[in-house]
C-alpha positions in Angstrom: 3.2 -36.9 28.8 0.7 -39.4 29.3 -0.2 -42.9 27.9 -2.6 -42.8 25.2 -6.4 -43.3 25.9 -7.3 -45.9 23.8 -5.4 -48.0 25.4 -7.0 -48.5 28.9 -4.9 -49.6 31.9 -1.9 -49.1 30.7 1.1 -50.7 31.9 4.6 -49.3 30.9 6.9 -52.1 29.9 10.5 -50.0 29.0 11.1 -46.2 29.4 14.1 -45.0 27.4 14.2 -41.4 28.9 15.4 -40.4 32.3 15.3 -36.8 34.2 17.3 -33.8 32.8 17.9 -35.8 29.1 16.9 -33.6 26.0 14.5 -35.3 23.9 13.6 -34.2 20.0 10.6 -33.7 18.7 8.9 -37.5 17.7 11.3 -39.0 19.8 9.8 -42.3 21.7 10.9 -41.9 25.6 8.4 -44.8 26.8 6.9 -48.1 25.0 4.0 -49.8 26.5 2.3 -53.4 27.5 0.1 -53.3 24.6 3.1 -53.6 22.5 3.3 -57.5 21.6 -0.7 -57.9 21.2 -0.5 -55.1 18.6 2.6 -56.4 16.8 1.0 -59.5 16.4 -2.3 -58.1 15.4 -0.2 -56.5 12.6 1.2 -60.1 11.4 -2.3 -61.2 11.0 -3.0 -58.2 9.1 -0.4 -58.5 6.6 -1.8 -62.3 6.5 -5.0 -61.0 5.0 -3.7 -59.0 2.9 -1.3 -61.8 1.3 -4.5 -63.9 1.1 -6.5 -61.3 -0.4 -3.5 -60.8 -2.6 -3.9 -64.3 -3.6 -6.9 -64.5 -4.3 -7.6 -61.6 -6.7 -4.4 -63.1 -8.9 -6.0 -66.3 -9.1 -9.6 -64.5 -10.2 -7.3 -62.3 -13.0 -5.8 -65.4 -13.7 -9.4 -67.5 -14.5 -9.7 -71.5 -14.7 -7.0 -74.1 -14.5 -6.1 -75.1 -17.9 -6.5 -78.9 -17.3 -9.9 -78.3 -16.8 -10.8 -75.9 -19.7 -8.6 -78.6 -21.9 -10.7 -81.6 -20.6 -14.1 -79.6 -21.2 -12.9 -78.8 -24.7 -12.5 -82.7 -25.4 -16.0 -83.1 -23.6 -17.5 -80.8 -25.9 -15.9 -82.5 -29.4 -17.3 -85.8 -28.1 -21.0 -84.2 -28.1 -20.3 -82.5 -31.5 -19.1 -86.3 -32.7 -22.0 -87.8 -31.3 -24.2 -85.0 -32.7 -23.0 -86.4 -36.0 -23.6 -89.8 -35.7 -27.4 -89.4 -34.5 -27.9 -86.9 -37.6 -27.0 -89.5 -40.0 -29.4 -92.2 -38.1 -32.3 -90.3 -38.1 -31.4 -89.0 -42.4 -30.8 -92.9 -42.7 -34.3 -94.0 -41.2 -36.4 -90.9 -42.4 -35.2 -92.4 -46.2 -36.5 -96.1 -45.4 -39.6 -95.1 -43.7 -40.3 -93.3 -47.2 -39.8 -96.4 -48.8 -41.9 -98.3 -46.0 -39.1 -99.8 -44.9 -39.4 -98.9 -41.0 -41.7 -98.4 -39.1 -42.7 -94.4 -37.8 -42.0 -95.5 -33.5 -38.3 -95.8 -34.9 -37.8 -92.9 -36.4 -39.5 -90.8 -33.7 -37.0 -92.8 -31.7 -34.1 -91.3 -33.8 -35.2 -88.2 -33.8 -35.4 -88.1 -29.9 -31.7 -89.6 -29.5 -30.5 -87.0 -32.2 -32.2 -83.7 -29.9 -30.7 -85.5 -27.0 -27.9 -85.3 -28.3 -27.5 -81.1 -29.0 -29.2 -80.3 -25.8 -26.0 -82.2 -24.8 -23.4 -80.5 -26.9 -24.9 -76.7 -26.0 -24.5 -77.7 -22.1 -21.1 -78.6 -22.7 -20.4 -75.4 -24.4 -21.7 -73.4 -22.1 -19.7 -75.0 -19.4 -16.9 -74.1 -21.1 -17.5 -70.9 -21.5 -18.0 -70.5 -18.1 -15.0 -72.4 -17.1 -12.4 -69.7 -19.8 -14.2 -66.5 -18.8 -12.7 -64.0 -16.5 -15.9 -62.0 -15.6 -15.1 -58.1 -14.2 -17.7 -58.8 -10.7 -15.5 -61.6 -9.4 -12.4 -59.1 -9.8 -14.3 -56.1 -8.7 -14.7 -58.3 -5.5 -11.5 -59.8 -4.9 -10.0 -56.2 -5.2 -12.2 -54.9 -2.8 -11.1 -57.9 -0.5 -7.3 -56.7 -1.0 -8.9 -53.2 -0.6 -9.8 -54.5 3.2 -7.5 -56.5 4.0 -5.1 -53.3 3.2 -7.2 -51.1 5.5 -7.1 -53.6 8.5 -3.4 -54.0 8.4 -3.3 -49.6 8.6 -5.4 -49.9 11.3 -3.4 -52.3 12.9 0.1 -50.3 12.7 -1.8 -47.4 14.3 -2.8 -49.2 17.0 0.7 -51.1 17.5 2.3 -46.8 17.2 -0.7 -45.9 20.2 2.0 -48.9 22.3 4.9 -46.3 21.7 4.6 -42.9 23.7 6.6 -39.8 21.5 7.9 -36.3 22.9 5.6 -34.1 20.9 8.3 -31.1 21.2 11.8 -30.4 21.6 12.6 -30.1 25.2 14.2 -31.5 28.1 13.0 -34.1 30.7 11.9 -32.4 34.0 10.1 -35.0 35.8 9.1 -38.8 35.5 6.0 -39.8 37.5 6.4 -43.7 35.9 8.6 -46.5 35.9 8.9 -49.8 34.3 6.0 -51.9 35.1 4.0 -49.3 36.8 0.7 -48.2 35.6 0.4 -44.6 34.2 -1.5 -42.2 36.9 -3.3 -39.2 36.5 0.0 -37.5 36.8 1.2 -39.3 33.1 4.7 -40.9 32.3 6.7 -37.8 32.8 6.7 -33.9 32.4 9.0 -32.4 29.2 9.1 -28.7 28.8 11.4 -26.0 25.9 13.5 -24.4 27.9 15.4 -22.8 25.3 13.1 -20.2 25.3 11.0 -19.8 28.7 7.7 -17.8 29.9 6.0 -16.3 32.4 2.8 -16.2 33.1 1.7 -13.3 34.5 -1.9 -12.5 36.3 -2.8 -8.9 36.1 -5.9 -7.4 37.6 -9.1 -7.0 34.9 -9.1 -3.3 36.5 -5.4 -3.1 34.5 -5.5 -5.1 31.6 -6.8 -1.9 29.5 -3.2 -1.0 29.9 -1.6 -4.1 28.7 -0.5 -4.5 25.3 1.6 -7.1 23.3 5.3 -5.7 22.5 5.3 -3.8 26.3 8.7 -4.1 28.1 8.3 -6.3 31.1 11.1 -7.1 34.5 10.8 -10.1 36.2 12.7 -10.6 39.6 12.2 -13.5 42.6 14.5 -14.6 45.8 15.6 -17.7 43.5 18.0 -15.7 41.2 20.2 -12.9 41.6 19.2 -9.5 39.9 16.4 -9.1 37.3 15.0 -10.5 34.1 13.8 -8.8 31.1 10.8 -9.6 29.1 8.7 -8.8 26.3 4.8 -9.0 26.5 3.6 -11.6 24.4 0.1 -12.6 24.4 -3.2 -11.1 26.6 -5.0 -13.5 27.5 -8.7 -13.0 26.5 -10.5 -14.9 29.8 -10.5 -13.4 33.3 -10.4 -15.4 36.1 -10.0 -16.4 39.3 -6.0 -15.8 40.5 -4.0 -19.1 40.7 -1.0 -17.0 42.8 -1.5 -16.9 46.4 -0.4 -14.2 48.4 1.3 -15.5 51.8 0.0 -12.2 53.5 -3.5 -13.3 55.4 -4.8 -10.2 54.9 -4.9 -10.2 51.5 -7.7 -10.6 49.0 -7.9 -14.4 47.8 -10.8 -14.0 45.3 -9.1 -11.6 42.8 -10.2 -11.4 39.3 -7.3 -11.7 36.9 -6.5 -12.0 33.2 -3.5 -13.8 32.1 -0.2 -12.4 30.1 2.5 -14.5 28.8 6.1 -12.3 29.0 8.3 -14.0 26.5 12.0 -14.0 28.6 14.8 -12.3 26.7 17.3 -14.8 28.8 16.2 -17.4 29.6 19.7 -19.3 31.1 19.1 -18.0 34.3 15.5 -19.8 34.9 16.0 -22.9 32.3 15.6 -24.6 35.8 13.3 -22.8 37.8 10.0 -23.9 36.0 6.9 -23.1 38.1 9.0 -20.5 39.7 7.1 -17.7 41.5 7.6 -14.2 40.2 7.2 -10.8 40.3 6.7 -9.2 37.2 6.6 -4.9 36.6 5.4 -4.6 32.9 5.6 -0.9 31.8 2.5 -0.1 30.3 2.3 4.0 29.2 -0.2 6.0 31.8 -3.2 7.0 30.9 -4.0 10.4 29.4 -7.5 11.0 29.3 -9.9 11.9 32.0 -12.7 10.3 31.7 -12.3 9.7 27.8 -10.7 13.4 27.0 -7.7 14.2 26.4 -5.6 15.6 29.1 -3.6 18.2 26.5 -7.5 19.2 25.6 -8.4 20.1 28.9 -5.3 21.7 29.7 -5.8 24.0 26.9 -9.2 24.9 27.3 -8.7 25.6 31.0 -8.1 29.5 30.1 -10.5 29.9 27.0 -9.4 33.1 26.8 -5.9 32.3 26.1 -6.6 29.8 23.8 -8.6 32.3 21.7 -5.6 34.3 21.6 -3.2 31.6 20.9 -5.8 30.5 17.6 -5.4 33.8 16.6 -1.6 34.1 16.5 -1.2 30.9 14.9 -3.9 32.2 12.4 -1.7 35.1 11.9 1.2 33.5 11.1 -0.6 30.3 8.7 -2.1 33.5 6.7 1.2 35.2 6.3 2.9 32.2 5.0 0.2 31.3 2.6 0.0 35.0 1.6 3.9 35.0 0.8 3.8 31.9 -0.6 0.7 33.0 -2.8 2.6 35.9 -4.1 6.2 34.3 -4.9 4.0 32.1 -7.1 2.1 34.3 -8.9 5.0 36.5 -9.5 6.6 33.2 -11.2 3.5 31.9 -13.1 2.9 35.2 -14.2 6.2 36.1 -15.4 6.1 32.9 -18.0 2.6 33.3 -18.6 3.1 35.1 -22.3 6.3 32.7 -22.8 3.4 29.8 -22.4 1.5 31.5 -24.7 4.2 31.7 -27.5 3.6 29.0 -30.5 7.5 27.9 -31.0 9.1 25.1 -30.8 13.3 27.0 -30.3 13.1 30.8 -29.1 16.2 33.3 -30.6 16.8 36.5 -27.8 19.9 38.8 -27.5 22.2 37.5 -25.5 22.2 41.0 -23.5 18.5 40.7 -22.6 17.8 39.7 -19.1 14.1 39.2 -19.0 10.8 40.3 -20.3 11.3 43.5 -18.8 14.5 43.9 -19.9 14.8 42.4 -23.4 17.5 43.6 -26.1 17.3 43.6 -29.8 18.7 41.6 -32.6 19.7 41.2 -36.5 16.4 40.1 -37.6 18.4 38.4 -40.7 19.8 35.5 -38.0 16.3 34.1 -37.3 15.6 34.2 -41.2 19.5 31.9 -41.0 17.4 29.3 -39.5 15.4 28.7 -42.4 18.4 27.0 -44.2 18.3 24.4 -41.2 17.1 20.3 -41.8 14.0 20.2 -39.4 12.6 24.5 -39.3 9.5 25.1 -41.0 8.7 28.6 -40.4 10.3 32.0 -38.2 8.2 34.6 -36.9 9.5 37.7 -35.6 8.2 39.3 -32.4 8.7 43.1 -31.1 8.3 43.6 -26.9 8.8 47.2 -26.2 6.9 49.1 -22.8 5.0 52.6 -24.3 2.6 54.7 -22.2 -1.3 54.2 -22.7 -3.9 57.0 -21.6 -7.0 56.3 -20.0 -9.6 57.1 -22.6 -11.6 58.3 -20.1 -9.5 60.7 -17.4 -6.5 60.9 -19.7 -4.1 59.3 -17.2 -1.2 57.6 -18.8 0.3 54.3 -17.4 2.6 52.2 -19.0 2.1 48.7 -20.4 3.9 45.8 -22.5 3.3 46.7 -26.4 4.3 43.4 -28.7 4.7 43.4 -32.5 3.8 40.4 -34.7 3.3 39.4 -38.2 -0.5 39.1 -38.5 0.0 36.5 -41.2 1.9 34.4 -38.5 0.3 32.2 -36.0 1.9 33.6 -32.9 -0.4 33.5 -29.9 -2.6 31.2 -28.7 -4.8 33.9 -26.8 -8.8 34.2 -26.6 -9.3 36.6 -28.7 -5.6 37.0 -31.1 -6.8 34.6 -34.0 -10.6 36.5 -34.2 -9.2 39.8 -34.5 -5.4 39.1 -36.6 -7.0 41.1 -40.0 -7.9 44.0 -37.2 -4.5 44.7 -36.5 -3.5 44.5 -40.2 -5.1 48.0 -40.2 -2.6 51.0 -39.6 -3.2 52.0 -35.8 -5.0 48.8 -34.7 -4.2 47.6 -31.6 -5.6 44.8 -29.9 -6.0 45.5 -25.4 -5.4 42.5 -23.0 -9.3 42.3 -20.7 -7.0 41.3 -18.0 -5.0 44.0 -17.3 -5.7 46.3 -14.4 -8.4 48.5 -13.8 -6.4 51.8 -14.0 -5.8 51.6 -17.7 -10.2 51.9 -18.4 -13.1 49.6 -18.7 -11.6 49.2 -22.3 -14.4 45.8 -22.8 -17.0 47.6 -21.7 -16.3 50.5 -24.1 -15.9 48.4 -26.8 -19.5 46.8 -25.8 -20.6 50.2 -26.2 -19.3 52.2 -28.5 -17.7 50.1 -31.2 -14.2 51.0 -30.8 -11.9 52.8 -28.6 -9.7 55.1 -29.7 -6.5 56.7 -27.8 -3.0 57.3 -27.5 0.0 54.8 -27.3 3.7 56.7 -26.3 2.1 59.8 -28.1 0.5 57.9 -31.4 -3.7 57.7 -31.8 -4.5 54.3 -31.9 -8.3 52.3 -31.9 -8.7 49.5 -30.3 -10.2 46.7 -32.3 -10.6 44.2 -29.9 -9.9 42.4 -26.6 -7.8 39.4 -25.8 -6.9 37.3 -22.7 -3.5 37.3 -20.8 -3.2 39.2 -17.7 -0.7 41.5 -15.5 2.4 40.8 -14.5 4.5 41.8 -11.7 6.5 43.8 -15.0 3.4 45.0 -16.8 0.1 45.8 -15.3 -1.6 45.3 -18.9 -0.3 44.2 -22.8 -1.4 45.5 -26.2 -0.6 43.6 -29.3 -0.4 44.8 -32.7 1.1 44.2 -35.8 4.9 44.5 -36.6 4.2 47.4 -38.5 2.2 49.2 -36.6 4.6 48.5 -33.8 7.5 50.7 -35.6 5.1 53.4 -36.3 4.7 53.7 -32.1 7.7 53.5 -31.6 9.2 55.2 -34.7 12.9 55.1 -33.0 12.9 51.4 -33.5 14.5 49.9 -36.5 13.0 47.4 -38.6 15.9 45.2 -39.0 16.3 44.5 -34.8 13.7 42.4 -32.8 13.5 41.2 -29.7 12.7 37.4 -30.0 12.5 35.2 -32.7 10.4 32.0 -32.8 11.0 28.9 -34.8 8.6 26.1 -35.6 10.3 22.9 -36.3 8.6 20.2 -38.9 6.5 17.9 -37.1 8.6 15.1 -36.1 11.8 16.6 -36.0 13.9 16.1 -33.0 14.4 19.8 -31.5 17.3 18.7 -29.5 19.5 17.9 -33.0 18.4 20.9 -34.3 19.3 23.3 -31.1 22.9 21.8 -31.8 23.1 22.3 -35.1 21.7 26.4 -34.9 24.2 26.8 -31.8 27.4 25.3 -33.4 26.6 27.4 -37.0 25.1 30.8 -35.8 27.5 33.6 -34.3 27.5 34.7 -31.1 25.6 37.7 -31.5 22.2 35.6 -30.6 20.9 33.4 -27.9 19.3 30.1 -28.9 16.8 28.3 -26.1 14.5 25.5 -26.6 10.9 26.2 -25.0 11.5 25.0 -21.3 14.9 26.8 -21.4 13.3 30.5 -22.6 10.3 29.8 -19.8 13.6 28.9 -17.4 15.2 31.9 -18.6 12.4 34.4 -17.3 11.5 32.7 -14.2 15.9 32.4 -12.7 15.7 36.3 -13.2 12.8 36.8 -10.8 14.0 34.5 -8.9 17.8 35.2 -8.5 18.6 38.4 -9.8 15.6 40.6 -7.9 14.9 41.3 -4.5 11.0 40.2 -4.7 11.4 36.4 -4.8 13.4 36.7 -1.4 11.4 39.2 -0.1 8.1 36.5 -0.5 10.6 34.0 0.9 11.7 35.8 3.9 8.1 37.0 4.3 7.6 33.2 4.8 9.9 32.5 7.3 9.3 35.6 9.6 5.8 34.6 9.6 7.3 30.8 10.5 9.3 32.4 13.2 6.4 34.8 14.6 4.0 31.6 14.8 6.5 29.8 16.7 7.3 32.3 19.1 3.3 32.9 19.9 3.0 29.2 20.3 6.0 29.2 22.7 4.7 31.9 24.5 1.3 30.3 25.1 2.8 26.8 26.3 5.1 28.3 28.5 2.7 30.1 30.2 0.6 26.9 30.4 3.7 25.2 32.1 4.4 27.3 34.8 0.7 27.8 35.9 0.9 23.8 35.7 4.2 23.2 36.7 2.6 22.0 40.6 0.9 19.1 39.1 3.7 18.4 36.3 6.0 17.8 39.8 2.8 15.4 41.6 3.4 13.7 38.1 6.7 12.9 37.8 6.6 12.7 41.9 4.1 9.9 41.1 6.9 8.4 38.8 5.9 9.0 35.2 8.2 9.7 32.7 9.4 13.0 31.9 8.6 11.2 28.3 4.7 11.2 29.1 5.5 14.9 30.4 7.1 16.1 26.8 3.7 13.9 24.8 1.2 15.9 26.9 2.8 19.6 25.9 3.3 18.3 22.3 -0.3 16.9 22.1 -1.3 20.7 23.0 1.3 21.7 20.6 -0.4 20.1 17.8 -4.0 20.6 19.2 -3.1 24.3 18.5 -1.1 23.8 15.3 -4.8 22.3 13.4 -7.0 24.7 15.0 -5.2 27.6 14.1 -4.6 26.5 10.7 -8.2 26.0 10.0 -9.5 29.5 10.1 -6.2 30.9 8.6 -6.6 28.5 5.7 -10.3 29.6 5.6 -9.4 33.3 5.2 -6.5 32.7 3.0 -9.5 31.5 0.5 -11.3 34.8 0.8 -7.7 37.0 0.6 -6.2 34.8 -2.6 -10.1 36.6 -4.3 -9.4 39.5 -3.0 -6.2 39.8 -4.4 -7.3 38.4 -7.9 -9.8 40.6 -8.7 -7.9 43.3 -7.5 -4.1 43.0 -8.7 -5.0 40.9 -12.1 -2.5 38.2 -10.5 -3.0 34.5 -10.6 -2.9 34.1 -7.1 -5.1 31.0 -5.9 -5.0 28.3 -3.6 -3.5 24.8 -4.7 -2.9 21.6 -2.8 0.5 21.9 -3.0 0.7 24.9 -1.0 -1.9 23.7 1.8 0.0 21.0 2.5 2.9 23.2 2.3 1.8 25.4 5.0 0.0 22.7 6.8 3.3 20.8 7.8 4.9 24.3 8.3 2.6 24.7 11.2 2.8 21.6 12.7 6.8 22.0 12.6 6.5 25.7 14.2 3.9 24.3 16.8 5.9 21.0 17.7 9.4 23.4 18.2 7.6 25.5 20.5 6.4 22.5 22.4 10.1 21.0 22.3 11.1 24.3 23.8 8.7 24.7 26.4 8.7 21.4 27.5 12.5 22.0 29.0 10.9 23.9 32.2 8.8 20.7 33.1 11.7 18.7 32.3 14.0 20.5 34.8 11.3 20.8 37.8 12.0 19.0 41.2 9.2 18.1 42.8 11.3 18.4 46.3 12.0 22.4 45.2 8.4 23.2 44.3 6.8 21.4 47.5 
């Protein structure tokens, strides 16, 4: 703390601080000799302003009224006298009409009466003068206060310069000044925080790379017992010459350094060791790159030929899970794909049927019940039933999925259904599904060509009148729909009465959820009512849960999880032990068996992305493949990338975490 500058030579008059007191922050510890010129510079100061005060009441205020009073009665004299000469002169201009004066003597009153108002209009004007307040003589005696105010600010911050204040909260280490002393270079006195202390640490510009702010840091010295811990702080961004001193002679005096402050967690044990010397260890991580590349890269592509084969493992294993993964969905979305396609708001089924594949029939009469309902517009009945279809050309037969509708119903909402509903109204009119596989016959392209097909359904000749849009499932390779009619006449065994699901449009704003209530608490239990997401629920739970494929796909997923991982393993364990020598001059040279574990799992994940790229690249080409060959929707989606993505990073980074126990259990003294 010094005194200020402004102030010269400064003398110190009183200090009111002594060593080891605590001071707060604005506290005065020291007043100076300037004190008493400055307070009384301040009286004179609020002197002017009084004055200036004074001065601009007494403009506001205008003339005394003695004197605005006394010019009043000046200025009715000259208006009196004014009078008098005006009745002179009318007086003599009458008798010098009758010749009774002479024309000097009326000139002469004349004169006496101008005299006279030249007289009176000076008065007036005085007194004007005298009763008005004009706005310039305020404007100045405000700008006098304005001044005077200014000079007596100035004047208190020159009397506070007299009064020396602790800027911080702290406590008193040193005083370099007493009483009546002049302040030195070395100021009134030294005040430091030592609730929280510092230390300043010089590391070598060679090191500072490896400094950051948050690194742990231990401080220990001869002056205390044990050691410190410290958080780094601030990096300093100047390098220069070291302060510290080494006592050895030898050593190098010139050293470029770079400042760190190490924020103390305790400080108690140095509150009262400031400018202690130090040694300070801060833990900074070691470096893993050789010249700029990563040491896990170079590790790995020590043996090319290994990596190769580890890329293709890993390939191996990202394509079986997105292959497994690509099937369990298609088998899900195609399974629902013709419930999607259904145009009904609540779906009747037997309560016997188990899926698509397995459906059961019911009294027709209960979906026609629904009619009588608040909220149903219209019911349409559908027909499911699997018949066998021969290849028009080679006369194979193959079985597909045959549904019956009312043509006069709005059922589907298929490419192709609505263009070709009065087709099917014909007897033996069926309409074939483009989609379905190959084996069943280029049925579009003989339809391009010829007009119509014609061949047999379960025995019955049918034509084909046209195509529509849906595709295989994993329970029916193709579809064929027809009319209700012409449904029963396939099948003949079938009776008109029973169908297989029954769909019910509600009125448009009608709440389906009152309405599915209502059905289920009125109609027996002979029929199963679902809304739409239950029925499209209904089909995907049995491919799911009740048949082997769903966790066949899913175990199909996890075997290729656990192949991938134990490929991976294998490669980093073989990278270990031809390694393990210069793992053990590693943790020999003291790093961590933490930096150990990040170099293998840096190569674990180095391996995880390569290998996923091609795997994911060939996926692309297998998901075609498949499409064009099975008629299933199998095709890539972000979902399912990221899926697998994460999948492989988790295989890759388990291997690592099991590989990484042989480093971890090395001795350097056994290997050496």
């Amino acid at each position: 703390m010094a005194a200020p500058s402004t102030l010269g030579t400064a003398r110190m008059t009183r200090l009111l601080i002594q060593e080891g007191s605590n001071v707060q922050a604005n506290q005065i510890i020291a007043i100076m000799d300037a004190e008493d010129r400055l307070q009384a510079a301040v009286l004179q100061a609020k002197a002017q302003v009084k004055a200036a005060a004074s001065r601009l009441a007494q403009v506001q205020a205008g003339a005394k009224q003695g004197d605005i009073l006394a010019q009043r009665a000046a200025v009715a004299r000259w208006e009196a006298e004014l009078q008098t000469s005006q009745r002179e002169y009318e007086r003599f201009a009458r008798l010098y009409e009758n010749g009774a004066t002479s024309a000097s003597e009326l000139d002469r009153r004349q004169l006496a009466m101008k005299t006279t108002l030249k007289q009176l209009e000076q008065a007036k004007k005085v007194l004007s003068s005298v009763a008005e307040v004009r706005p310039t003589d305020v404007q100045q005696a405000e700008a006098e206060v304005e001044v005077a105010i200014a000079n007596l600010n100035h004047a208190k911050a020159e009397l506070d310069t007299a009064y020396v204040r602790s800027p911080i909260v702290g406590q008193v280490l040193k005083i370099h000044t007493r009483p009546g002393e002049i302040v030195g270079n070395d100021g009134i006195a030294e005040i430091g925080s030592i609730q929280q202390m510092y230390v300043v640490a010089e590391v070598y510009e060679t090191d500072i790379a490896r400094v950051q702010v948050g690194q742990q840091a231990t401080i220990t010295s001869h002056a205390f017992s044990g050691e410190i811990k410290g958080v780094v702080a601030e990096v300093g961004r100047e390098i220069r010459k070291n302060d510290v001193l080494n006592t050895d002679p030898a050593a190098d005096t010139d050293t470029r350094v770079v400042e760190v402050r190490i924020r103390l967690q305790d400080s108690r044990k140095v509150a009262a060791l400031t400018n202690l010397q130090v040694d300070v260890v801060i833990r900074t991580p070691p470096a893993m790159t050789i010249l700029g590349i990563p040491l896990a890269w170079l590790q790995l592509t020590r043996e090319k030929m290994r990596l190769l084969i580890a890329l293709a493992g890993i390939g191996f294993a990202v394509i079986l899970m997105f292959m497994q993964l690509g099937f369990r969905d298609a088998l899900f979305i195609s399974a629902v794909r013709l419930h999607e396609q259904l145009q009904g708001d609540i779906f009747f089924i037997s309560p016997q049927s188990t899926a698509l594949i397995a459906m059961r029939s019911f009294p027709q009469r209960r979906l026609y019940q629904a009619l009588g309902f608040a909220g149903v517009q219209s019911v349409s009945p559908v027909y499911l039933d699997f018949g066998i279809w021969r290849n028009p050309e080679n006369r194979r037969p193959r079985q597909l999925l045959v549904i019956g509708i009312d043509p006069d119903d709005r059922v589907f909402d298929l490419p192709g259904v609505q263009a070709h509903l009065d087709q099917i109204k014909l007897s033996d009119v069926v309409l074939f599904d483009a989609a379905s596989r190959a084996e069943f016959g280029p049925i579009p392209d003989l339809l391009q060509r010829r007009g119509s097909v014609v061949t047999e359904v379960s025995g019955r000749r049918v034509t084909v009148g046209g195509t529509f849009t849906l595709g295989a499932s994993f329970g029916a390779d193709g579809n064929l729909i027809t009319s209700d009619l012409n449904f029963l006449r396939i099948f003949d065994r079938r009776r008109k009465g029973l169908i297989d699901v029954g769909l019910v449009r509600l009125q448009p704003g009608a709440d389906v959820t009152q309405v599915l209530s209502r059905l289920r608490s009125s109609l027996p239990q002979d029929v199963r009512i679902l809304s739409r997401q239950e029925f499209i629920n209904f089909e995907r739970s049995y491919w799911e849960t009740s048949t082997a494929i769903g966790f066949i796909f899913s175990l199909g997923t996890a075997m290729g999880f656990i192949v991938g991982t134990v490929i991976v393993y294998q490669i980093l364990y073989t990278d270990v032990s031809d390694h393990l020598p210069e793992y053990a001059t590693l943790k020999a040279m003291g790093y961590t068996s933490f930096y150990l574990l990040s170099v293998v799992f840096q190569e674990a994940l180095i391996l995880s992305i390569l290998g996923y790229i091609p795997g994911f690249a060939l996926c692309l080409g297998l998901y075609d493949l498949t499409r064009n060959a099975t008629s299933l929707p199998v095709s890539m989606t972000v979902y399912r990338s990221i899926t697998v993505m994460c999948l492989t990073v988790l295989m890759c980074l388990i291997s690592g975490a099991i590989a990484v126990r042989k480093v971890q259990a090395a001795d350097p003294a056994d290997i050496f």
